[in-house]
N, C-alpha and C positions, 0 to 999 in steps of 0.2 A: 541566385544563391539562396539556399535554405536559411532560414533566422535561426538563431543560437538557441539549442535549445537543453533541458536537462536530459532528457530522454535517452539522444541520440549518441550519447557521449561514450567511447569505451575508456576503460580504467585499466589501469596497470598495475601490478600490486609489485608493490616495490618489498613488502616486508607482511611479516604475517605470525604475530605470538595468542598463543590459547592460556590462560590461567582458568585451571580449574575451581580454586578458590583465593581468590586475592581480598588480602583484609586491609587493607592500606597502600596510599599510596606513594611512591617517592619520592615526588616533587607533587604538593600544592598546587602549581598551574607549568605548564611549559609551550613550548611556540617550537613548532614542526617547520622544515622543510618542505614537505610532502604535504599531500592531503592525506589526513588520519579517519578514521572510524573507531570508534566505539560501540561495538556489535554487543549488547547484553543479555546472555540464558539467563542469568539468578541475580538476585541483589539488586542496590539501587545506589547512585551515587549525584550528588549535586552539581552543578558545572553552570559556569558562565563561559560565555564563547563570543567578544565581542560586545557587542550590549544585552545579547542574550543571554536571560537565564532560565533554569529548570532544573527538573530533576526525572533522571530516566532509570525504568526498573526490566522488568524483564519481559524482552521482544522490541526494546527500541533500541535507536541507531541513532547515534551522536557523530555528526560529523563536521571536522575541522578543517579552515580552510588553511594552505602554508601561511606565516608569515600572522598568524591572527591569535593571539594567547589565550589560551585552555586552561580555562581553573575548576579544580575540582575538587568534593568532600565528597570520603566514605561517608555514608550511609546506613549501608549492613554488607557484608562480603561478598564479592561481585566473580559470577563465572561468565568470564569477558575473553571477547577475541578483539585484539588490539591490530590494527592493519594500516598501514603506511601504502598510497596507491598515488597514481601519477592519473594525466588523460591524455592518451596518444593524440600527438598532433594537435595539441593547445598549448599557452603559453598557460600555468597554472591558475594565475590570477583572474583569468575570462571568465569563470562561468561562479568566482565569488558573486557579484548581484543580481545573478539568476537564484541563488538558494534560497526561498522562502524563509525559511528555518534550519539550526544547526540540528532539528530533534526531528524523526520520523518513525511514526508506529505504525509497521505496517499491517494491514487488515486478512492479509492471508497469512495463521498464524502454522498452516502446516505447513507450508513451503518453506516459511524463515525455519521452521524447525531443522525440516529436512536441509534445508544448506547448511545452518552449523552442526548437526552432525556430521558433514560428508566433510566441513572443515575441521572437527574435532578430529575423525578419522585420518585426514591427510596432513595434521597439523606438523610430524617431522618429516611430512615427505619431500626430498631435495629433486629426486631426478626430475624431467624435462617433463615427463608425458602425466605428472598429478600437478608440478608447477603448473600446467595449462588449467585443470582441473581445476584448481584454486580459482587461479583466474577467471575461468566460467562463475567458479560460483560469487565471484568479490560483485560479477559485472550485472548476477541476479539477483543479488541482495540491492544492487543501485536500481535495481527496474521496479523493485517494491516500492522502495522509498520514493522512486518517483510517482507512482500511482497514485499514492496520498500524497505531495507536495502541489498534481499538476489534474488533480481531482479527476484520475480515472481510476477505474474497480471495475476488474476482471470478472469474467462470464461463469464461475464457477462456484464449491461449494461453501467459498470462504464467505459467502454472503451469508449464511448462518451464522448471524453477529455473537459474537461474544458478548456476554452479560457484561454491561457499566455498572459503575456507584449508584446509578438514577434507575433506579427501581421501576419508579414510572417509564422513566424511556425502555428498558425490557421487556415492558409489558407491552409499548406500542409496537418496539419491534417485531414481538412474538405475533402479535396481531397483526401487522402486514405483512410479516411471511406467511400466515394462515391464508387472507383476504387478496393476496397481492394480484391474483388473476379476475378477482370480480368486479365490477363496476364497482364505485365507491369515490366519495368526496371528501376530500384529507380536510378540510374543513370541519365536515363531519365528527370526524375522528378526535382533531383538536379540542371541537367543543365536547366530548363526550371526558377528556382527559382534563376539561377546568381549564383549558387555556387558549390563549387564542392561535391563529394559522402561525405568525410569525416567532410567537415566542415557543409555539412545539418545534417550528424548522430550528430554530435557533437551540434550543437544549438539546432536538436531537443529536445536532451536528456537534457539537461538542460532546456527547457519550459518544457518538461513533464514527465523527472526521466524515461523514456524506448526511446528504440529507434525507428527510423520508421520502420525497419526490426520487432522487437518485436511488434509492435504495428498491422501490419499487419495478421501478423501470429497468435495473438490471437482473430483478427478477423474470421479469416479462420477456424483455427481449432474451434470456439463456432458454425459457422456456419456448419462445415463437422457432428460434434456430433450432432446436432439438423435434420440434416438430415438421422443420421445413425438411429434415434429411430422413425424418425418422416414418412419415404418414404421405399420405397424398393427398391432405387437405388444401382445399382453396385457401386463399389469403383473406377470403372474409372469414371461413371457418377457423382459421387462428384464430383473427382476430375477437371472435366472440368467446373464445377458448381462454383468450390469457388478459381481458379485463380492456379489451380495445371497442371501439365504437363501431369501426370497420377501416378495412381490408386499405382504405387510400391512406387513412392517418396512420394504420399500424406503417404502411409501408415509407409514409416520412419517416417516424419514428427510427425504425430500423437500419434507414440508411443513413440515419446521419448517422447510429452509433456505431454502426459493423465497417462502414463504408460500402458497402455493398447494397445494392437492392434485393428482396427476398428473393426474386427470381433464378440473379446471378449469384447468390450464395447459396440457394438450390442448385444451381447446375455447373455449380465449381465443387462443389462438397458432399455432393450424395454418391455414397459406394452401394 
């Protein structure tokens, strides 16, 4: 039997309200039935959920377990989609102490866009065939947030991090997207920024929830896959292509992340 996991879980959406501009709230704190979300376009609002506290602004997702009381302050007027959802075929309570956190921001900021507009658009829609729709999207917004809770990031162009508070982390970022395919020693790097290897992993990962080892390596590897279906280079000439030593370590590399070895993601995926 598979171990319990966040990932794999589908959601039900039992209920589903859009507020374009809400400036207050009804109740102070309240305790769900259901498992809630707090999906936020605009504004920010305070919340404690349990022992946790925070405060979420725009592009995170506050989620409540049933039975666990939700306290919250406006902030500044929030354009919020409020959602009540179930998970087929668990008892609700199971996968509370799998939740790292009730707060998740996720890293791919066009996607979350694109799903709450496509839930702005269907927000009065009743019949059967956008109901699913919704549902699609409740069960893509939970694969975000698991990405950041369960420390994976996708092969795509949300790796163009968005600018933090940390000025300096910006700048390292913008630097390993430049650098990210040539040889080089994060070490290096650290000492050139006044700090040492652990305390740049560590402020990285707090301006951008991965660290600069992960953040490189998903550079690498989008680039090695875009090469394996696009060229007919050897797997050492990748590898000297996208900042690897050679062709046996690119190929650990690769397979732990894709699951696949280059070979067999070469000859499942080239049209």
């Amino acid at each position: 039997m598979n171990a319990l996991t966040l990932w794999n879980q589908t959601q039900v959406m039992v209920s589903h309200a859009y507020f374009e501009r809400k400036e207050k709230f009804e109740m102070d704190e309240d305790c769900y039935a259901v498992w809630v979300l707090f999906a936020v376009e605009a504004g920010k609002f305070r919340f404690r959920i349990g022992e946790e506290r925070g405060e979420a602004g725009a592009g995170d997702l506050v989620y409540c377990p049933p039975g666990v009381v939700f306290q919250r302050e406006m902030v500044s007027p929030l354009e919020l989609h409020y959602i009540g959802f179930e998970f087929a075929g668990r008892e609700q309570t199971e996968l509370i102490p799998l939740l790292p956190s009730s707060l998740a921001r996720p890293l791919d900021g066009k996607r979350l866009a694109s799903d709450f507009a496509y839930l702005r658009k269907l927000h009065f829609a009743a019949d059967s065939r956008n109901a699913l729709r919704k549902q699609m999207i409740l069960n893509d917004i939970w694969q975000l947030a698991c990405e950041v809770w369960e420390g994976e990031h996708p092969q795509d162009e949300m790796l163009r991090l968005e600018d933090s508070d940390d000025e300096l982390m910006n700048r390292a970022a913008d630097w390993l997207y430049k650098h990210a395919y040539t040889p080089f020693g994060m070490s290096t790097l650290s000492g050139s920024l006044g700090l040492s290897p652990v305390q740049f992993t560590r402020r990285f990962r707090k301006s951008f929830r991965l660290t600069p080892s992960d953040f490189v390596r998903s550079l690498r590897i989008r680039k090695v896959a875009e090469l394996l279906l696009d060229t007919d280079l050897t797997l050492d000439q990748i590898a000297a292509r996208c900042g690897y030593e050679n062709g046996f370590y690119l190929s650990r590399v690769f397979s732990k992340s894709m699951g696949a070895s280059p070979s067999k993601y070469r000859e499942k995926n080239r049209v």
